[in-house]
N, C-alpha and C positions, 0 to 999 in steps of 0.2 A: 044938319044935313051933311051927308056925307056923298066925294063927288071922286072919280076917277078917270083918268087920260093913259091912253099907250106914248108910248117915245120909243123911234127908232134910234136904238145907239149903235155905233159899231161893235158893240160887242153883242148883238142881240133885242129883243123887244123887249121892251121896261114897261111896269106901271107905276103908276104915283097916284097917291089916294092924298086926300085935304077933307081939313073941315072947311067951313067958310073962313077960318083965318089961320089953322096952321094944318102944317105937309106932316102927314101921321105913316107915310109908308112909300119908300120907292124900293122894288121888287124888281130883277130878272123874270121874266114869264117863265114860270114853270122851276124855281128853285124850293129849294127848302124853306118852309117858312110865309109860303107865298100866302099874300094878304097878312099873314099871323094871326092875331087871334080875332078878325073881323071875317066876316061873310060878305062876299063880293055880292052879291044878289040885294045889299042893303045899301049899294051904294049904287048911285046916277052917273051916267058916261056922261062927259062932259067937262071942260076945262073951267075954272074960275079962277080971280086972281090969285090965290095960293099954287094954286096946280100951272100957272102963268110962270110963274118966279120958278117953279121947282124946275121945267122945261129950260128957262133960261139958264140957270145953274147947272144944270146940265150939259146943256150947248155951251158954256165958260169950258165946264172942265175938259171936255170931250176937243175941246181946239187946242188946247196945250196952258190955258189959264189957268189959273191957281186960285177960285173961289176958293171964301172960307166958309165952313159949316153955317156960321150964324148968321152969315147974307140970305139967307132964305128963312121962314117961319118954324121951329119944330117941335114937335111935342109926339115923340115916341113914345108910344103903352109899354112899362112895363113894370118891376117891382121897382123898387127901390137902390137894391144893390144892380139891379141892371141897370138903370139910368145914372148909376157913379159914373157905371165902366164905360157906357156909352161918352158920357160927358168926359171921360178920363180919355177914348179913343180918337176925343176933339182937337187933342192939346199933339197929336202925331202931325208932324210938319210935312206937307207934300214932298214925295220925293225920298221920305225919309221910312224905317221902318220901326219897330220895336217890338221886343219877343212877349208872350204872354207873361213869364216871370220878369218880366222887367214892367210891364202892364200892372199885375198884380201889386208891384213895389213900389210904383208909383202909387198903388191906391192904399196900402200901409201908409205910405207918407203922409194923407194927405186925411187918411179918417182916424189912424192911429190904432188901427186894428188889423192882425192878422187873414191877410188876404189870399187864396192857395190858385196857384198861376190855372189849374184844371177849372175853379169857378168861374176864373174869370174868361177860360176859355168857352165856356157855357152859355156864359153873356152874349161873346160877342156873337158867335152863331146864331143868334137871336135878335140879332141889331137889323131893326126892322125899315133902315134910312139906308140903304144899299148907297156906296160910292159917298154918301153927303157925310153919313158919318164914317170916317173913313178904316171899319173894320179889316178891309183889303190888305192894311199896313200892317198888322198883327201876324209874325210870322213864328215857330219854333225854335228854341236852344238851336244851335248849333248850326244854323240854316238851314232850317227845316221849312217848306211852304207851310205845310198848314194845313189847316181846311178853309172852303170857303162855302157857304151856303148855295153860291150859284156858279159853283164847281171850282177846282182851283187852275183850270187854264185862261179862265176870266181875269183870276184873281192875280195869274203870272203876266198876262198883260195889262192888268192897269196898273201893275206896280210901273213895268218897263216904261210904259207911257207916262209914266211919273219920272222915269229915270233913273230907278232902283236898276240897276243889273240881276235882277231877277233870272238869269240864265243858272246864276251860281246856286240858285235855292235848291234842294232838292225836293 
């Protein structure tokens, strides 16, 4: 079964989708990528314990707390070299940032294979745990913002709210 909840953030209206035991999707309404590769018509409105914790994890971060990804249940859809980068954009410390070539370098490190900083920019565009997995942190060479799936003035304030001086990004 699949179940889905709105959340008012201050950044806008969120969804969070769950199975009965893990959070497969928190979404901006209306970004890119929304739902991803699910059909919202196949899922029930409705909160359950998964979509409970993802709300509360959200209400952490949104007061100035510093959850970590793995407090809450997750099992993001997607290939394989997506789910490295994902799990690689786990290991960004709140607060802190790191460039996609420095992203990509870390995943050389760690699979032993050449990684090109544009695939991995691919991925994260595609990181379907908006805020939990923390793609926001992911900025360009030379401080460059970025992209962000759910526009990058979101993305300039949840850095700030992390503490990034995100003024400096261009």
């Amino acid at each position: 079964m699949y179940y889905w909840t709105s959340y008012a953030s201050p950044l806008g209206e969120m969804t969070l989708a769950a199975t009965d035991t893990l959070l497969i999707g928190v979404w901006f309404v209306g970004q890119k990528h929304y739902f991803g590769t699910y059909k919202q018509e196949d899922f029930q409105v409705g909160a359950n314990a998964v979509l409970q914790k993802g709300v509360r994890w959200l209400d952490d971060y949104f007061s100035g707390r510093q959850p970590g990804p793995w407090q809450v249940p997750i099992n993001p859809a997607g290939t394989m070299f997506r789910r490295r980068v994902w799990q690689t954009l786990c290991q960004i410390p709140y607060g802190r940032t790191q460039t996609y070539a420095g992203l990509a370098g870390l995943l050389q490190n760690a699979t032993g294979t050449v990684v090109s900083p544009q695939a991995v920019g691919a991925a994260v565009g595609c990181n379907p745990l908006a805020i939990i997995i923390p793609c926001h942190r992911v900025i360009g060479t030379g401080g460059a913002l970025g992209g962000y799936a759910a526009g990058t003035e979101r993305k300039r304030r949840l850095l700030y709210s992390e503490g990034v001086d995100a003024r400096r990004l261009k």
